[in-house]
N, C-alpha and C positions, 0 to 999 in steps of 0.2 A: 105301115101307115096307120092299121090301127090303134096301133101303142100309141100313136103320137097324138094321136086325135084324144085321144082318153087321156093322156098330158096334159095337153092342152086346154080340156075343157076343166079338168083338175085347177089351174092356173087360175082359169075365168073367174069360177065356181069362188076361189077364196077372195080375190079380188073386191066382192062385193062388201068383205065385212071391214074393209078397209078406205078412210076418206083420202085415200091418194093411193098412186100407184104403187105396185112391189113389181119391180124390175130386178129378175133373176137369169143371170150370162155367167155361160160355161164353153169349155169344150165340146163337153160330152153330157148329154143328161140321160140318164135312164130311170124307167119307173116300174119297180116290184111292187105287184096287188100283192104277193104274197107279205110281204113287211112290211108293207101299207108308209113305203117311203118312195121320194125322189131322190137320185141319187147324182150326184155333181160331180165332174172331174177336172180340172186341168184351168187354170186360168178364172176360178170362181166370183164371182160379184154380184152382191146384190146389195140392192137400193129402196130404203125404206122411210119415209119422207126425206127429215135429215141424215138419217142413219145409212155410214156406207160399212160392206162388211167384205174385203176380201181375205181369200184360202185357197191353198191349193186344192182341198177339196171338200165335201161337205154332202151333209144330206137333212131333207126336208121331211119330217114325219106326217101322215097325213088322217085327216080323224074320222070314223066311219060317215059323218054325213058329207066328207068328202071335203074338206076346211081342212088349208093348212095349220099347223101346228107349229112344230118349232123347228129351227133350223138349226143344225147341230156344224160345226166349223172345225175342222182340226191340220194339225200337222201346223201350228204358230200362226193362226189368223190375225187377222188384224182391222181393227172397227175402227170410225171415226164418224163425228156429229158437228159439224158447222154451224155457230149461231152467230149473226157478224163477224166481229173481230174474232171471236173468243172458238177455240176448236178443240173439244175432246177424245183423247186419243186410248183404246186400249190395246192391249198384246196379252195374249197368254197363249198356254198350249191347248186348250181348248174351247171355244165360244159355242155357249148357246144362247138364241134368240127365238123368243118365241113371238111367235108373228101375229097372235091374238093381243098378247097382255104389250105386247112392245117393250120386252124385260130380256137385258141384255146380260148372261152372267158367263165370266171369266174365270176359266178354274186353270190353277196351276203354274206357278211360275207369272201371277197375272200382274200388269203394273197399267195405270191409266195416267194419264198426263193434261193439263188443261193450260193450253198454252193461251196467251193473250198476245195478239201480232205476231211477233217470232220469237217471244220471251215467256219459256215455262212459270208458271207460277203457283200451279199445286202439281209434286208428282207422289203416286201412292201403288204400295207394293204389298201383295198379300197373296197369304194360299188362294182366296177366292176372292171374286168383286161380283155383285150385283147390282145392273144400274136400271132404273125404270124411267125410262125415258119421257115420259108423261106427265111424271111428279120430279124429276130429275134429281132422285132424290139414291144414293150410292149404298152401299153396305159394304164393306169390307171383311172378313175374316179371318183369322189365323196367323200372328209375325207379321201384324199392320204395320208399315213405318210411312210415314207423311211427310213431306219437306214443302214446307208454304214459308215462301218468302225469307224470312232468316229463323223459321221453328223448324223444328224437329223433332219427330214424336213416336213414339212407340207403343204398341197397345193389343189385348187379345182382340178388339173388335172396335171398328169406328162406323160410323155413321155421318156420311155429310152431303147435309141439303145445299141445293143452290138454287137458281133463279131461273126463271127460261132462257136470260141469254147466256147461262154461264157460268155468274156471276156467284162465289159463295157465300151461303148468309149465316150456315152454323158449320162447325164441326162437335159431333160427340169419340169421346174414346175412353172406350169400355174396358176394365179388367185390366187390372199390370201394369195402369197406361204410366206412360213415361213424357216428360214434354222439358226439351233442351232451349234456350235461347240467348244467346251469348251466352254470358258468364254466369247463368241463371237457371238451375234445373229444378225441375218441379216431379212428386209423383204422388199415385193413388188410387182410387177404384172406379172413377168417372169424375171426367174435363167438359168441360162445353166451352167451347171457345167461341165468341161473335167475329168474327172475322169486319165487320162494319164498326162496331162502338171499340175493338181491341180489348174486350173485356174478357178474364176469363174465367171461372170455376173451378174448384176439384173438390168434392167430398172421398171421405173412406178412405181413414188413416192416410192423410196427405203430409209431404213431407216438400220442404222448398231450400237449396241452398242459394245460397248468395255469395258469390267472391268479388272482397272489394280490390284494388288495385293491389294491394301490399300481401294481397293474398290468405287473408285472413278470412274464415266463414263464421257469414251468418246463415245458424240453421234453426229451421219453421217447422217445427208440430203441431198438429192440432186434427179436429174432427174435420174440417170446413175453412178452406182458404179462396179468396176471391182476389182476382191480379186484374188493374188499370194499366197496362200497358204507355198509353200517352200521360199519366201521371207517376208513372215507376210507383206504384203505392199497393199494398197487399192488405188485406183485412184477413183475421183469421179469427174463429171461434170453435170454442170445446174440447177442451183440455190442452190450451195452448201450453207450448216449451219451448221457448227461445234457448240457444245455445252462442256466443260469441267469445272467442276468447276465455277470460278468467269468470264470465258472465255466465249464471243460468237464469233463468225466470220465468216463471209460469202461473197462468191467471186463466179466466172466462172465455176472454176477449180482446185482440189485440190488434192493433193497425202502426203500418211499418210505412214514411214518407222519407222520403230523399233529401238529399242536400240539395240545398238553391243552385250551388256552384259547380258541383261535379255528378251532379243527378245520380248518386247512387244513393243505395237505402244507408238509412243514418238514424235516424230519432224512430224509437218504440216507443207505444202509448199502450200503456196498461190499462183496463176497466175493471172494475169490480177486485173484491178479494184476491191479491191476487204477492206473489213473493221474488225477490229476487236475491240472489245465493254470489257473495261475492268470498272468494277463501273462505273463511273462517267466521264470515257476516251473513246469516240470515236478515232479511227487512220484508216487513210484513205489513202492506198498507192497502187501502181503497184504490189508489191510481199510484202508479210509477211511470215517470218516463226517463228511459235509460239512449244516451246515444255514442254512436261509438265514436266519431271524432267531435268535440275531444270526449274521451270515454268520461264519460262519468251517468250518476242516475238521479232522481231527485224525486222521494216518495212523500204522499201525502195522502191525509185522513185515514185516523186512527194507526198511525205507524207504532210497530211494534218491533224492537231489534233483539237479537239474539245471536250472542258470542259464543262459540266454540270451543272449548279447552283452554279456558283463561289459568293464565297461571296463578294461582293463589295463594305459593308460598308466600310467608315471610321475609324480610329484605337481610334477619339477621341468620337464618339459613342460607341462604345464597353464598 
């Protein structure tokens, strides 16, 4: 009776630092002074505003003035957060929550999912996830991969904020990152992606291919690439290197637009000082623009051309 009473008033005690209730249901609870924990068995739940967290078992650390701490989840717990439509889901093999900061982190085998009605719409898989449920704002770490909508992405570390109902307003991805979309793949050292304007970023040595239908690649070098998604249009700057076919070229500053008919990338717009290498043809001009159907290029201001191993003999040696 007395354990229970010292439980209980334990319960009371942290209740207060919190503006709604923490509703914790078990089998079995026990509580060791000596490890200054609460101890869960068998049928675990607890309820913390929106945050539900069940496990088959679990324990509650608890801090000398007597204030819960954090709640430790194991053996494949599993969390979820309801904001209307929209419901966030995690799984790993271990959750911890701390019941101060209301910082939910997932270690191990962790994946979280944000479904909207009954249709997934971002799911993310990593050694660790930490979510702070306040700022609702994620951290990912370690063999991030993210699938939103028709992306795809890969990264040492992502970051993505959302909105209080849900809703996402960036993604970052940090290191290695990788970013697939159709027939479109992109890479480099950090992406920001707006998930609202579909706009998205990537500095540090970024690299983008492009396959058009017939199979042929266009591929994007540069320091700084920036991708319009509802415009298929790319801008890149610093030390740009187009690659296509029989095509090289390379300038300051480039921007890549679609064709009117088949929306794919088609016309390059050279700025500044800038060369394009066809066999045996250097051209060296102020602006080039080259497109690939129909392939051709067309340089202007100050053009400079340079032929390659022309042949110089004589017509009566031949």
């Amino acid at each position: 009776m007395k354990r229970f009473l010292v439980f209980a008033l334990l319960i009371l005690s942290s209740l207060a630092v919190f503006s709604s209730d923490l509703i914790i249901e078990s089998k079995t609870q026990t509580f060791s002074n000596e490890e200054r924990k609460i101890k869960l068995d068998g049928g675990v739940k607890v309820k913390l505003d929106n945050l539900t967290v069940e496990s088959p078992k679990a324990d509650v650390s608890i801090r000398r003035n007597n204030k819960l701490d954090t709640a430790t989840f194991y053996d494949k717990p599993y969390a979820y957060e309801i904001n209307e439509n929209k419901k966030r889901e995690v799984k790993a093999n271990i959750l911890k929550v701390s019941l101060i900061n209301k910082v939910v982190r997932a270690e191990g085998e962790s994946q979280s999912i944000i479904t909207e009605g009954n249709t997934p719409i971002v799911v993310i898989n990593a050694d660790a996830q930490e979510y702070d449920t306040k700022s609702s704002v994620m951290v990912a770490t370690g063999a991030v991969t993210i699938k939103y909508k028709d992306i795809d992405t890969f990264s040492d570390k992502a970051v993505i904020i959302a909105d209080q109902k849900g809703g996402l307003q960036r993604i970052d991805l940090i290191g290695n990152a990788k970013v697939k979309q159709a027939q479109n793949e992109s890479e480099g050292h950090h992406f920001i992606y707006n998930p609202i304007t579909e706009e998205m970023s990537v500095s540090g040595n970024t690299k983008t291919v492009a396959i058009s239908d017939d199979g042929k690649k266009l591929i994007i070098h540069s320091d700084f690439q920036q991708y319009h998604k509802k415009q298929n249009s790319y801008v890149g700057s610093g030390h740009v290197k187009i690659w296509y076919d029989d095509y090289y070229a390379q300038g300051p500053k480039v921007s890549v637009f679609p064709d009117e008919k088949t929306g794919k990338p088609n016309a390059v717009y050279f700025v500044g000082r800038s060369k394009i290498v066809q066999q045996d043809k250097d051209i060296i001009a102020d602006k080039i623009k080259m497109t690939m159907d129909p392939k051709d290029f067309v340089a202007e201001g100050n053009v400079r051309t340079i032929i390659h191993n022309i042949d110089t003999k004589d017509e009566e040696d031949l």
